[in-house]
PDB file with SEQRES, HELIX, SHEET and CRYST1 records, atoms N, CA, C and O in Angstrom:
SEQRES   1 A   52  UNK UNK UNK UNK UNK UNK UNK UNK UNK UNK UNK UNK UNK          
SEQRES   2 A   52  UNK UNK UNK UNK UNK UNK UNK UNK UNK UNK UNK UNK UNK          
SEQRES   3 A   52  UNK UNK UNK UNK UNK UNK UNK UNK UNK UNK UNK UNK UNK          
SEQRES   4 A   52  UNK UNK UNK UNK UNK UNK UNK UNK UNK UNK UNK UNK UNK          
HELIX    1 AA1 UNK A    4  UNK A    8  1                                   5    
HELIX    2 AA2 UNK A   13  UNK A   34  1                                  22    
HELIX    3 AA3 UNK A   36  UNK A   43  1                                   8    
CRYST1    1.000    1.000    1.000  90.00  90.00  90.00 P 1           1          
ATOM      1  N   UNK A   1     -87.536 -42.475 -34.387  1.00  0.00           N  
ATOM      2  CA  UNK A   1     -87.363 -42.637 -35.813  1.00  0.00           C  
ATOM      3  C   UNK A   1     -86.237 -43.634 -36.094  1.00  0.00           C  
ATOM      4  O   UNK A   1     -86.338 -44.511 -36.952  1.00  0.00           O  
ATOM      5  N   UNK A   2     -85.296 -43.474 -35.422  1.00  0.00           N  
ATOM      6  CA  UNK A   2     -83.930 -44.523 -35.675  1.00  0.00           C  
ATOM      7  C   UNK A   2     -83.934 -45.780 -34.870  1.00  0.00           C  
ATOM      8  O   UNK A   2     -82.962 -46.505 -34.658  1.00  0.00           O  
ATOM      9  N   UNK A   3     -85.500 -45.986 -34.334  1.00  0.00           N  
ATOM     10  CA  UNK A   3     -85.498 -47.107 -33.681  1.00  0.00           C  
ATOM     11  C   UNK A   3     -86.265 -48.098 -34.707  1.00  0.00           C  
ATOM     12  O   UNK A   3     -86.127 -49.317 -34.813  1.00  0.00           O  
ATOM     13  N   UNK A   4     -87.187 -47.152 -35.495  1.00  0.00           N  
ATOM     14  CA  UNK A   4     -88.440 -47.544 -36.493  1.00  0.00           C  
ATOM     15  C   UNK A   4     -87.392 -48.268 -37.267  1.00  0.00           C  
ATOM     16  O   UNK A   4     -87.226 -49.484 -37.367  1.00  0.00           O  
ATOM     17  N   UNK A   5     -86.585 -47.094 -37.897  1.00  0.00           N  
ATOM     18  CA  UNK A   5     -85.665 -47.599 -39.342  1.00  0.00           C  
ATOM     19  C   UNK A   5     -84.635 -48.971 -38.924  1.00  0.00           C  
ATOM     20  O   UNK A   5     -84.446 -49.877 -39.735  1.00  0.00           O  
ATOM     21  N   UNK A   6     -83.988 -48.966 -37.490  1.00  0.00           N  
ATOM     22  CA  UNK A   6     -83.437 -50.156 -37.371  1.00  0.00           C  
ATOM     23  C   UNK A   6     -84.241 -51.617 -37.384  1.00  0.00           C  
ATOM     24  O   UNK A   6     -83.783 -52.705 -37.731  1.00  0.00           O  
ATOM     25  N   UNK A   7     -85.803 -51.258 -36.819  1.00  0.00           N  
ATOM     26  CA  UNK A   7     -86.372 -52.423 -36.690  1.00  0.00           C  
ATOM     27  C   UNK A   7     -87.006 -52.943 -38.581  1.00  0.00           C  
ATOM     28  O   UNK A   7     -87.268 -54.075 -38.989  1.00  0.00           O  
ATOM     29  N   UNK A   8     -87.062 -51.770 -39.245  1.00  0.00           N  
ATOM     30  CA  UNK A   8     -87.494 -52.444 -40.824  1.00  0.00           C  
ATOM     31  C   UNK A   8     -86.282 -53.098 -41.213  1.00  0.00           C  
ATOM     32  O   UNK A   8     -86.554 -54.211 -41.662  1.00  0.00           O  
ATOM     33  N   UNK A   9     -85.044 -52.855 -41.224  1.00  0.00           N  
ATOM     34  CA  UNK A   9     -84.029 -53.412 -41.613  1.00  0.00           C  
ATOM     35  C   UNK A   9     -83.981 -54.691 -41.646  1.00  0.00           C  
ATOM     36  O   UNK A   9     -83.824 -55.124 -40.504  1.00  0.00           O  
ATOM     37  N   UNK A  10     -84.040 -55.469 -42.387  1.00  0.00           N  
ATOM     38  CA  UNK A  10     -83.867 -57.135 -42.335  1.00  0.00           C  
ATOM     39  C   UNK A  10     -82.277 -57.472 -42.051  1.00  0.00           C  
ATOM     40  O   UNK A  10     -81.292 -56.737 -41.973  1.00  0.00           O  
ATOM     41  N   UNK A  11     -82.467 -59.057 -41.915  1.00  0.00           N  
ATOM     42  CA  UNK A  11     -80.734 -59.689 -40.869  1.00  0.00           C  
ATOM     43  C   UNK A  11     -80.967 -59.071 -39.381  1.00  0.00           C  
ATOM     44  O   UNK A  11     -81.819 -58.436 -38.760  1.00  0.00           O  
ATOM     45  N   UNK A  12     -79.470 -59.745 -39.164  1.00  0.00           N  
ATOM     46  CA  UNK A  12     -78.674 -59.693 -38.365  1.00  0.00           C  
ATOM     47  C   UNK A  12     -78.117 -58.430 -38.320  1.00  0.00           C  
ATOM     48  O   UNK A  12     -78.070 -57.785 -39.367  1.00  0.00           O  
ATOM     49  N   UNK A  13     -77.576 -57.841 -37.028  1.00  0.00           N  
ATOM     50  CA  UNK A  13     -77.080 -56.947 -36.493  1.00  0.00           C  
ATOM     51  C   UNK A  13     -76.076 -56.615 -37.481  1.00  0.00           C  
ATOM     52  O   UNK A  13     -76.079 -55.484 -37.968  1.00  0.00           O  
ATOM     53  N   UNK A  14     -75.463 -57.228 -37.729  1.00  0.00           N  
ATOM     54  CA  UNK A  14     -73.606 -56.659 -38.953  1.00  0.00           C  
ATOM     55  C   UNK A  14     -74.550 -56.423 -40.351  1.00  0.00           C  
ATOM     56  O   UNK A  14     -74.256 -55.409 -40.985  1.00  0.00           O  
ATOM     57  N   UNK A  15     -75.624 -57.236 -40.878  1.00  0.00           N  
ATOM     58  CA  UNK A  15     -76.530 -56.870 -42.116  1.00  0.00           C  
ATOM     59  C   UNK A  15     -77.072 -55.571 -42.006  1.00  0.00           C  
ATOM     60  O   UNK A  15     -77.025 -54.844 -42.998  1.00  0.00           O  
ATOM     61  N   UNK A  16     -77.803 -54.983 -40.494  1.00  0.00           N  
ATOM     62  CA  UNK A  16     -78.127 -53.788 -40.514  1.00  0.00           C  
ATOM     63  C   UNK A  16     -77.145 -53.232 -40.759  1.00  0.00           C  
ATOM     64  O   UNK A  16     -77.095 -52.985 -41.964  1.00  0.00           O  
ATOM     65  N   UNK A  17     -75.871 -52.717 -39.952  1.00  0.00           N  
ATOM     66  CA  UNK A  17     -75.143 -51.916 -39.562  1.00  0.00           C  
ATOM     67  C   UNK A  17     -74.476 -52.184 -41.355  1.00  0.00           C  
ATOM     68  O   UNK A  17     -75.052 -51.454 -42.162  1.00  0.00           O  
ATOM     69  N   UNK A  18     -73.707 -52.838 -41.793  1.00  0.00           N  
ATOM     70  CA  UNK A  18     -73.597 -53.259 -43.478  1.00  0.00           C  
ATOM     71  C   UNK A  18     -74.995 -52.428 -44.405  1.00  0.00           C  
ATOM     72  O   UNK A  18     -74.764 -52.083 -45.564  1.00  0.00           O  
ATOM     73  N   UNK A  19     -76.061 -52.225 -43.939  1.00  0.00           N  
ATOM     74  CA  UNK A  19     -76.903 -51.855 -45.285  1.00  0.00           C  
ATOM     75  C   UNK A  19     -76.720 -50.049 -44.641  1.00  0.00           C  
ATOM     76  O   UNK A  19     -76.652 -49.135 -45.462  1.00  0.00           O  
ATOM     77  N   UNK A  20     -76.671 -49.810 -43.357  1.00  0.00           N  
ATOM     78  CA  UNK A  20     -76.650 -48.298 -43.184  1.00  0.00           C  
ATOM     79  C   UNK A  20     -75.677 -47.521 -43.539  1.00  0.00           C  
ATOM     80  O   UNK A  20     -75.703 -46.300 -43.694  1.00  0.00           O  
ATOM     81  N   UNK A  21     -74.573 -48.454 -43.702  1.00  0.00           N  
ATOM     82  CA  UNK A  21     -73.078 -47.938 -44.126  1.00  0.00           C  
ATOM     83  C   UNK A  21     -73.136 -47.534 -45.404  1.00  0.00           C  
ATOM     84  O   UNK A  21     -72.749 -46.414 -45.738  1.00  0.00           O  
ATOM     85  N   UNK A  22     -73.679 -48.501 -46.330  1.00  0.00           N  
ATOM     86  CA  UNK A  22     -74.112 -48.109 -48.029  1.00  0.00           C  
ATOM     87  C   UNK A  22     -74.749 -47.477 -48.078  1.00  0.00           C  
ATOM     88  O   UNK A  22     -74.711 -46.900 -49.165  1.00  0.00           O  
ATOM     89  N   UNK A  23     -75.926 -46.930 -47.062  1.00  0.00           N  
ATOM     90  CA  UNK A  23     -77.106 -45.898 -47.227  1.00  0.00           C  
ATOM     91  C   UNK A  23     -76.399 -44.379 -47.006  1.00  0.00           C  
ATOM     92  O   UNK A  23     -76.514 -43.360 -47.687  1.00  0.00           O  
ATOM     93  N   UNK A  24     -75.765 -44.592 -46.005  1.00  0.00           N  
ATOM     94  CA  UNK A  24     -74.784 -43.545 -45.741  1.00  0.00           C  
ATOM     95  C   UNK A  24     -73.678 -42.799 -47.016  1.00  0.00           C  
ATOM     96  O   UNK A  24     -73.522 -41.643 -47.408  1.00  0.00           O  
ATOM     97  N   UNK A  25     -72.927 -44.400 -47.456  1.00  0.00           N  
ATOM     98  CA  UNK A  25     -72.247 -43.820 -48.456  1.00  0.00           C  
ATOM     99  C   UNK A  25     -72.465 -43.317 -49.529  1.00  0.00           C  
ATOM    100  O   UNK A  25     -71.784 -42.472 -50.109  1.00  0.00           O  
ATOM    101  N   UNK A  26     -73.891 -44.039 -50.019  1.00  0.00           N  
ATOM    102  CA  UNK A  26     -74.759 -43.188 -51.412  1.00  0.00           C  
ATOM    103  C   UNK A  26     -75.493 -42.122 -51.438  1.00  0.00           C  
ATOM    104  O   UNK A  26     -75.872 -41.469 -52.411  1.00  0.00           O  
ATOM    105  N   UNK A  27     -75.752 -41.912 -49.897  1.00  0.00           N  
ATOM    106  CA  UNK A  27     -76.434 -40.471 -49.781  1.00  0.00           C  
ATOM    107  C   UNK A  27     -75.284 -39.012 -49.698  1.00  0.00           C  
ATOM    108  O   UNK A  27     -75.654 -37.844 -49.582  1.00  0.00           O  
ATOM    109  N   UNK A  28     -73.958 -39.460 -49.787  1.00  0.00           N  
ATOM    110  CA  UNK A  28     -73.095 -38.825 -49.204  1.00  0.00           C  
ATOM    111  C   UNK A  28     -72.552 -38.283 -50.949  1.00  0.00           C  
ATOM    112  O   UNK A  28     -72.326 -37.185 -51.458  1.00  0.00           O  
ATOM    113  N   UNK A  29     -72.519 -39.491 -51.363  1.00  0.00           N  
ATOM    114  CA  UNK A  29     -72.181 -39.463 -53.340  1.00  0.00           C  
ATOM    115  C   UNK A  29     -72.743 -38.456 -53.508  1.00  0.00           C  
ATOM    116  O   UNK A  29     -72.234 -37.335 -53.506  1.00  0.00           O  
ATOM    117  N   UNK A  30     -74.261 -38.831 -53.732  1.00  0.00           N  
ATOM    118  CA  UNK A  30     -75.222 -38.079 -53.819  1.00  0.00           C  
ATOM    119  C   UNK A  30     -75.283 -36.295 -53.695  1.00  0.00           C  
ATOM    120  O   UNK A  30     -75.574 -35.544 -54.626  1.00  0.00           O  
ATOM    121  N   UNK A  31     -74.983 -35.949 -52.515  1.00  0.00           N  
ATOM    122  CA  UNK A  31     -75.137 -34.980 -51.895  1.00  0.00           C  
ATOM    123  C   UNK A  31     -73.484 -34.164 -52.890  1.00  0.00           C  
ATOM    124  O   UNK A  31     -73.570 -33.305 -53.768  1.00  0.00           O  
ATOM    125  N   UNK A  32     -72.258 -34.752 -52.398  1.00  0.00           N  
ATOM    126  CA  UNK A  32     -71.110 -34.205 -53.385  1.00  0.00           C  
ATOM    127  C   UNK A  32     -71.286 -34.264 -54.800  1.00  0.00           C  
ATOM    128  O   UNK A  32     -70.889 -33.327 -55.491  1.00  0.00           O  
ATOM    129  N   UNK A  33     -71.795 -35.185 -55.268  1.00  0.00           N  
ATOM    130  CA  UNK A  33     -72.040 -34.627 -56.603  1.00  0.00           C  
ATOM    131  C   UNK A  33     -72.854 -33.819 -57.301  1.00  0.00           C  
ATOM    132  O   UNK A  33     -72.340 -33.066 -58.128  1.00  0.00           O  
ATOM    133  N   UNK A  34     -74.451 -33.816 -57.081  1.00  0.00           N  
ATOM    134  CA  UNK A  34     -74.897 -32.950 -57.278  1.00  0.00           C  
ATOM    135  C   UNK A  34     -75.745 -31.882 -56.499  1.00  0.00           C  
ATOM    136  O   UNK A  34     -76.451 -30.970 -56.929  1.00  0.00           O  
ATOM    137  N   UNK A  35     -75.534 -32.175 -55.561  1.00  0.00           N  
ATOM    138  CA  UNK A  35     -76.754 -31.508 -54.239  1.00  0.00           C  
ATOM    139  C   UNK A  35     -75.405 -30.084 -54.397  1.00  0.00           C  
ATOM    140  O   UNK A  35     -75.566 -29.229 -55.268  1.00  0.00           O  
ATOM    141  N   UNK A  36     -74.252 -30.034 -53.518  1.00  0.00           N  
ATOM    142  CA  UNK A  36     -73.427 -29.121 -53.524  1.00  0.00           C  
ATOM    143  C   UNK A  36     -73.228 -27.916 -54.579  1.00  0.00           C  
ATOM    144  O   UNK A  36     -73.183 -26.693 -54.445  1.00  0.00           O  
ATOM    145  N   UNK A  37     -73.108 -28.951 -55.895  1.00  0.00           N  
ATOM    146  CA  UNK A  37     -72.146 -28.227 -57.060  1.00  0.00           C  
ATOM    147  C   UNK A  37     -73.862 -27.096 -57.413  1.00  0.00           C  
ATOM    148  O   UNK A  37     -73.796 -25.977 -57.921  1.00  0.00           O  
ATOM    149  N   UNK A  38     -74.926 -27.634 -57.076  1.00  0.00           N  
ATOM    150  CA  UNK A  38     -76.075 -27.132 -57.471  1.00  0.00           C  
ATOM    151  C   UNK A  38     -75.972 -25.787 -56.963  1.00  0.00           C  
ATOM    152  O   UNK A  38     -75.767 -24.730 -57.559  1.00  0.00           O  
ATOM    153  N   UNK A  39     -76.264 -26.191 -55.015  1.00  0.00           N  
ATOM    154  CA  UNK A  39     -76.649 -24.759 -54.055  1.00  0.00           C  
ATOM    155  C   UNK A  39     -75.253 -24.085 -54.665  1.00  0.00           C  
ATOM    156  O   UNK A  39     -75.512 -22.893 -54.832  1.00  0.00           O  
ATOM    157  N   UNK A  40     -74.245 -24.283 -54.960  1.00  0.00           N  
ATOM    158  CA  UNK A  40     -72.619 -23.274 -55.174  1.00  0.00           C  
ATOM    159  C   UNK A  40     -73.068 -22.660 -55.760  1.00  0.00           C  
ATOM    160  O   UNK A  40     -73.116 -21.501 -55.348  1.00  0.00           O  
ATOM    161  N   UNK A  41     -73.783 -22.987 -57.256  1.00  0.00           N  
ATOM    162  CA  UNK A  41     -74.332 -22.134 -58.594  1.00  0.00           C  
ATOM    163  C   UNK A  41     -75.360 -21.226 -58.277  1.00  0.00           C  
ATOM    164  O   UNK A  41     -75.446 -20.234 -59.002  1.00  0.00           O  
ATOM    165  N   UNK A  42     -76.030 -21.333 -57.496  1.00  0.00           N  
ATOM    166  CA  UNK A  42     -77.205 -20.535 -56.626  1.00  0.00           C  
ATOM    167  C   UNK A  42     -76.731 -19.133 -56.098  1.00  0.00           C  
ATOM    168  O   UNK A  42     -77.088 -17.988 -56.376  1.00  0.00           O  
ATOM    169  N   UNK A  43     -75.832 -19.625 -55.271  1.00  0.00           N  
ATOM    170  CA  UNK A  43     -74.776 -18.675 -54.243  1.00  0.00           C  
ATOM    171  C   UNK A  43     -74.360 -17.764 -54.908  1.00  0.00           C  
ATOM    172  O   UNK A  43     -74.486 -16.576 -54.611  1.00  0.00           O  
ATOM    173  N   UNK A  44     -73.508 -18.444 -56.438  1.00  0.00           N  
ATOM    174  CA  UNK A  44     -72.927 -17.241 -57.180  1.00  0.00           C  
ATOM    175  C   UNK A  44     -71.606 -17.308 -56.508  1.00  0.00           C  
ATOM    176  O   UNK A  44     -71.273 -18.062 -55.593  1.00  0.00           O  
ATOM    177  N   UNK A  45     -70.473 -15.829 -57.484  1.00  0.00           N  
ATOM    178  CA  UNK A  45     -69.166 -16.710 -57.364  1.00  0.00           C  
ATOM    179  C   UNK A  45     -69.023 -15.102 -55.873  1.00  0.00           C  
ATOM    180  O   UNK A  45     -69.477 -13.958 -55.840  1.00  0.00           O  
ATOM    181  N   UNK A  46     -68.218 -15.880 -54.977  1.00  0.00           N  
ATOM    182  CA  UNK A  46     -67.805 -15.352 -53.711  1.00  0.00           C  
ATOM    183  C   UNK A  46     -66.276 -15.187 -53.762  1.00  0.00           C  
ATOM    184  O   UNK A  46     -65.360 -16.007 -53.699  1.00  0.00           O  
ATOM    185  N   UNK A  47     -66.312 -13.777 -53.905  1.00  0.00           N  
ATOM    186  CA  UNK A  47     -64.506 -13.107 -53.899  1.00  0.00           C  
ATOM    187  C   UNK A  47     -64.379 -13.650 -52.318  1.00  0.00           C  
ATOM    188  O   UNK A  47     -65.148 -13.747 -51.361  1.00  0.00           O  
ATOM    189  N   UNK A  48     -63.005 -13.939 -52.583  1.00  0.00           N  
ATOM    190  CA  UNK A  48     -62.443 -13.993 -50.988  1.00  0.00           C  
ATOM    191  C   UNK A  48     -60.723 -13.186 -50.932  1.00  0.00           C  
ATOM    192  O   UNK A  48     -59.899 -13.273 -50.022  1.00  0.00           O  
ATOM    193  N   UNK A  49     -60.598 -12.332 -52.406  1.00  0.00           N  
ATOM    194  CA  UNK A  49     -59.426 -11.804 -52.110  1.00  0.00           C  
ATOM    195  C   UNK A  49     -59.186 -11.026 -50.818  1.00  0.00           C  
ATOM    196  O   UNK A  49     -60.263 -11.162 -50.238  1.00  0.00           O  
ATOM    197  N   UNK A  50     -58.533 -10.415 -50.163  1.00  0.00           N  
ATOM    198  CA  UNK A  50     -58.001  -9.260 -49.337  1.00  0.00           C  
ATOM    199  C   UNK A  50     -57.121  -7.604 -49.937  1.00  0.00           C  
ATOM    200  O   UNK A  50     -55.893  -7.525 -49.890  1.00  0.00           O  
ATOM    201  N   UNK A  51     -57.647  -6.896 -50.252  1.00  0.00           N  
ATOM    202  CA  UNK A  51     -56.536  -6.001 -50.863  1.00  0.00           C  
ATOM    203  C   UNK A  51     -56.649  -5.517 -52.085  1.00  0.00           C  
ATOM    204  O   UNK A  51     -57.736  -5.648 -52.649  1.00  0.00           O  
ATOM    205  N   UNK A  52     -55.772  -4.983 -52.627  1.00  0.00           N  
ATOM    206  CA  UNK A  52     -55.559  -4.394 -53.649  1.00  0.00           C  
ATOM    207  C   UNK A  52     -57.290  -4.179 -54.057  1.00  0.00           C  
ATOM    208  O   UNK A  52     -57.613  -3.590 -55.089  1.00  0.00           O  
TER     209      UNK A  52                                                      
END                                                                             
């Protein structure tokens, strides 16, 4: 699979490795902004006191 996706990639070697870095970083946005805050609300709120 990561041989497929390197060979669609157009350029040069630093153009691939440059477009996977942005693919990386927007899927990462992505995921912290709303993928997370979503499943948290799902979960419901989780005591973590000790005591009393």
């Amino acid at each position: 699979m990561y041989a497929a996706l390197w060979r669609v990639l157009p350029g040069p070697v630093w153009v691939r490795i440059l477009i996977l870095v942005v693919l990386v970083a927007i899927i990462l946005f992505v995921l912290v902004t709303w993928v997370f805050p979503w499943v948290d609300s799902l979960l419901g709120d989780q005591e973590g006191t000790v005591g009393t």
